[in-house]
C-alpha positions as CSV (number, residue, x, y, z in Angstrom):
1,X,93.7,3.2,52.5
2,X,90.7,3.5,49.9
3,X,91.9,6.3,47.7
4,X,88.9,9.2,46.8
5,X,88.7,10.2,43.8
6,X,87.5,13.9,42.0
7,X,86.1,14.1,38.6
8,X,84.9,17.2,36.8
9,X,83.6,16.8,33.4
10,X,81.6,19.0,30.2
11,X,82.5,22.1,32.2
12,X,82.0,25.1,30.0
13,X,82.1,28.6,30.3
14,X,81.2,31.6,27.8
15,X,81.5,35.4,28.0
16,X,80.7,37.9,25.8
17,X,80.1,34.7,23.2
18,X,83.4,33.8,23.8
19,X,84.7,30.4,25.3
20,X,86.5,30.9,28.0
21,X,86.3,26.8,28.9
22,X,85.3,24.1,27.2
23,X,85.0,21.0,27.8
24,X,87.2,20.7,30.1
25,X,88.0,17.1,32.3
26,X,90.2,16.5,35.3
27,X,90.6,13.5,37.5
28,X,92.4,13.8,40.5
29,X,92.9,11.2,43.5
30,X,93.5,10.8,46.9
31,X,98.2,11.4,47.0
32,X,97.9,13.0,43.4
33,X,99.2,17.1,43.6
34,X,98.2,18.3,39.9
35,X,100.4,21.3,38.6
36,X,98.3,23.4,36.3
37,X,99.9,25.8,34.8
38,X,99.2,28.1,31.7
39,X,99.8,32.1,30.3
40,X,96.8,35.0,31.7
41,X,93.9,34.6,30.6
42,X,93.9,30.9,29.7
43,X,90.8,29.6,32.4
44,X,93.3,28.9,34.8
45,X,91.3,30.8,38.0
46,X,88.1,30.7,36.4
47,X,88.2,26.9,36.6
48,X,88.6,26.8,40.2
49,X,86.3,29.1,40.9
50,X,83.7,26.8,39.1
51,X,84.8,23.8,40.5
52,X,84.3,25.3,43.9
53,X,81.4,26.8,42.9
54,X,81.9,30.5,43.4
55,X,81.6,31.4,39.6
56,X,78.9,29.7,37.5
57,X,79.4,27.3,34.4
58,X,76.9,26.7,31.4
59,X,77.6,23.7,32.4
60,X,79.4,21.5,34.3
61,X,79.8,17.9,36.3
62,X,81.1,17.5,39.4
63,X,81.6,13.8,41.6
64,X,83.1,12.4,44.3
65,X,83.9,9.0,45.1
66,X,81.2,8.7,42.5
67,X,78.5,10.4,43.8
68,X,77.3,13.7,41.7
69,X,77.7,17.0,43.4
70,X,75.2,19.6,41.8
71,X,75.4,22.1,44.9
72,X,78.3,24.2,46.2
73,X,77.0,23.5,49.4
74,X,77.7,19.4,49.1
75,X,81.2,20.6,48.0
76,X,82.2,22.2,50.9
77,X,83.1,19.3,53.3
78,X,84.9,17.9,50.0
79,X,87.1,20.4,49.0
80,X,88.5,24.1,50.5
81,X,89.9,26.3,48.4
82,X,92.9,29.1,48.6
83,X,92.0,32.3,46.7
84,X,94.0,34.5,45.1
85,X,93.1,37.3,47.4
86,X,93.4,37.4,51.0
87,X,90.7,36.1,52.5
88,X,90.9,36.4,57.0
89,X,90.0,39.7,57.9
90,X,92.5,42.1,59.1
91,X,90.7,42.5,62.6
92,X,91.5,39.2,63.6
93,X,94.6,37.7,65.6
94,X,96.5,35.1,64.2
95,X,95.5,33.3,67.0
96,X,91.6,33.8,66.4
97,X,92.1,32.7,62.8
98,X,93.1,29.5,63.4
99,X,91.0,29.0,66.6
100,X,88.4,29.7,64.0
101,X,90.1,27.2,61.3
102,X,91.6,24.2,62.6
103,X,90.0,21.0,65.3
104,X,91.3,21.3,69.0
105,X,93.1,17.8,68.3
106,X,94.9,19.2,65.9
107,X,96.0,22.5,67.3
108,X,99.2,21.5,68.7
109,X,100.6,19.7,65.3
110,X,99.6,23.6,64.1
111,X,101.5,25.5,66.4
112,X,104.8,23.1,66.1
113,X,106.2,25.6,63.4
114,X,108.7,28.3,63.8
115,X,107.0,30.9,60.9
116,X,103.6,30.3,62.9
117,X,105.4,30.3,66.5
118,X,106.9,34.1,65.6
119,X,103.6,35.1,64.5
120,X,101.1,33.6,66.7
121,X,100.4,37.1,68.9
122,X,100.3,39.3,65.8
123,X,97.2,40.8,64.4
124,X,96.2,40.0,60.5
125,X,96.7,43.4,59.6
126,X,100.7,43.7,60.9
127,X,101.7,40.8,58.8
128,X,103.8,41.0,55.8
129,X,102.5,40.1,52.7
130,X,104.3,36.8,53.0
131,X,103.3,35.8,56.3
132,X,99.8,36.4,55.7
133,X,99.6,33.7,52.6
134,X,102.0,31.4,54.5
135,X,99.2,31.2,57.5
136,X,96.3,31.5,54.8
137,X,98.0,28.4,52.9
138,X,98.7,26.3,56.1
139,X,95.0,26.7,57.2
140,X,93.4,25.5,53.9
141,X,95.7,22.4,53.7
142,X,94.8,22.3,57.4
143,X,91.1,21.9,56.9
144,X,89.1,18.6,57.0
145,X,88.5,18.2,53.2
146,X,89.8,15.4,50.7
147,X,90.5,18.0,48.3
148,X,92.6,21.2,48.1
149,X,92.6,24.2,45.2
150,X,95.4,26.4,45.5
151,X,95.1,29.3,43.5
152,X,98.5,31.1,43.4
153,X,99.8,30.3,46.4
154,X,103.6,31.3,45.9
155,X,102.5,35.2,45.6
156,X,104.5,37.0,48.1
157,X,106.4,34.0,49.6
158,X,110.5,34.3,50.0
159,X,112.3,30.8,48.3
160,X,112.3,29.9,52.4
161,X,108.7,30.0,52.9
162,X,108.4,28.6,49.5
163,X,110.3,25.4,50.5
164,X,108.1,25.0,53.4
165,X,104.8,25.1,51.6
166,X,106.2,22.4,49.1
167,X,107.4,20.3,51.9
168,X,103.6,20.6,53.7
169,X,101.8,20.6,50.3
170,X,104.2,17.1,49.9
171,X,103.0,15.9,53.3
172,X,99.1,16.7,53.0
173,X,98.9,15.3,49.6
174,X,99.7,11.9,51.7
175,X,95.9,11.9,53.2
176,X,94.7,14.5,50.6
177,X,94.1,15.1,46.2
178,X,95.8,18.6,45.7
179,X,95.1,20.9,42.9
180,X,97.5,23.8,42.1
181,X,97.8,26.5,39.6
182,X,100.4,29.1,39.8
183,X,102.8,31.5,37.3
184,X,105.8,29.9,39.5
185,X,106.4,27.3,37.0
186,X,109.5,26.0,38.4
187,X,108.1,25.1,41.4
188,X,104.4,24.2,40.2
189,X,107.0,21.4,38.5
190,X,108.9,20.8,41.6
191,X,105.5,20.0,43.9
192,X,103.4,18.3,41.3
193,X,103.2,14.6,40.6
194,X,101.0,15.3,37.2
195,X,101.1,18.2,35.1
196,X,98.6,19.7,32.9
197,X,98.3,23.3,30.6
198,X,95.8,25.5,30.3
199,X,95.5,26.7,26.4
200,X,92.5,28.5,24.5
201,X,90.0,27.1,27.3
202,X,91.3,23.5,27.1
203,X,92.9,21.8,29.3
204,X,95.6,19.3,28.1
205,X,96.9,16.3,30.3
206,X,100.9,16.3,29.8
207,X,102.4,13.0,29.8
208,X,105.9,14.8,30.7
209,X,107.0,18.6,31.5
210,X,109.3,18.4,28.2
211,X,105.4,19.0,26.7
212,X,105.5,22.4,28.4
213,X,108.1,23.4,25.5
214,X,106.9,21.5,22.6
215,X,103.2,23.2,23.2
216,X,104.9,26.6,23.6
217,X,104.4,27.3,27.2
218,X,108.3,27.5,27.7
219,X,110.9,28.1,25.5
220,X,113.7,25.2,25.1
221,X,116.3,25.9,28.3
222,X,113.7,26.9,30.9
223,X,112.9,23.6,32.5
């Protein structure tokens, strides 16, 4: 299978006269799962926001499969992003949301899960905090896209649900290039086939996760 490839380039972003990016690059394929980690306030967020094109850049370049993509719009069929907030309203079922979300042919697959069987007849708004990102998580990784951003997606899991969004993040990264940032750094290490960190609006490529010490992310011991 032909792997697709994502490339952002030049992306820059000021505020207040202050970098907040700059020039920033990322490459990620079709099986890749690319852990990006980095402290608050390091451009993390932002750059996913801009790469989905929900916050604006001075500038930036966007292709897939080597064809330029100037307008959020061309994105969306390309890539679906997690927020950090919730983002189903709380008047829906469960069962609505994912009516809503994922193909008829691939309800079924959906439903074989015990987490979304024991929620399936709840509404959005009597869900724990935890069962609410498990569905939101399973639904973006769900959708028909070649390209996933996950923007803190262990808030508010237990280590059980945890284990089960590494396991699908594992199995969708098969068919799909994932992208995932998250102040879990054990398991953004655990999931992530290539690692990169997020310092003074740069983004640096890590060859290994030892990096994540000698650059000061980590202290020695913690990985």
């Amino acid at each position: 299978m032909l792997r697709s490839v994502l490339e952002v380039d030049s992306i820059q972003k000021r505020y207040d006269g202050k970098n907040i990016i700059s020039d920033l690059y990322l490459k990620c394929e079709t099986n890749d799962i690319i852990g990006i980690l980095g402290r608050n306030g390091s451009g993390k967020s932002t750059f996913l926001k801009i790469l989905f094109g929900i916050v604006t850049a001075d500038f930036k370049f966007v292709r897939i499969d080597g064809s330029p993509k100037s307008k959020t719009k061309d994105l969306l069929t390309e890539v679906s992003y997690l927020p950090q907030d919730n983002f189903i309203p709380n008047g829906f079922s469960v069962e609505k949301a994912i009516r809503l979300s994922i193909t008829k042919d691939k309800l079924e697959h959906f439903y074989e899960d015990e987490m979304i069987q024991a929620i399936r007849n709840k509404k959005i708004k009597h869900l724990s905090s935890g069962e609410l990102r498990y569905l939101e998580i399973k639904l973006i990784l769900y959708k028909e896209t070649k390209f996933v951003l996950l923007d803190e997606p262990y808030n508010g899991l237990s280590p059980l649900m945890i284990e089960k969004v590494n396991t699908l993040i594992t199995k969708k990264s098969k068919a799909k290039g994932i992208v995932i940032t998250d102040h879990n750094y054990e398991n953004v290490i655990k999931v992530s086939t290539r690692l990169a960190l997020m310092k003074e609006g740069k983004m640096h490529h890590l060859k290994d996760k030892s990096e994540l010490v000698t650059r000061g992310y980590l202290k020695s011991g913690m990985i």
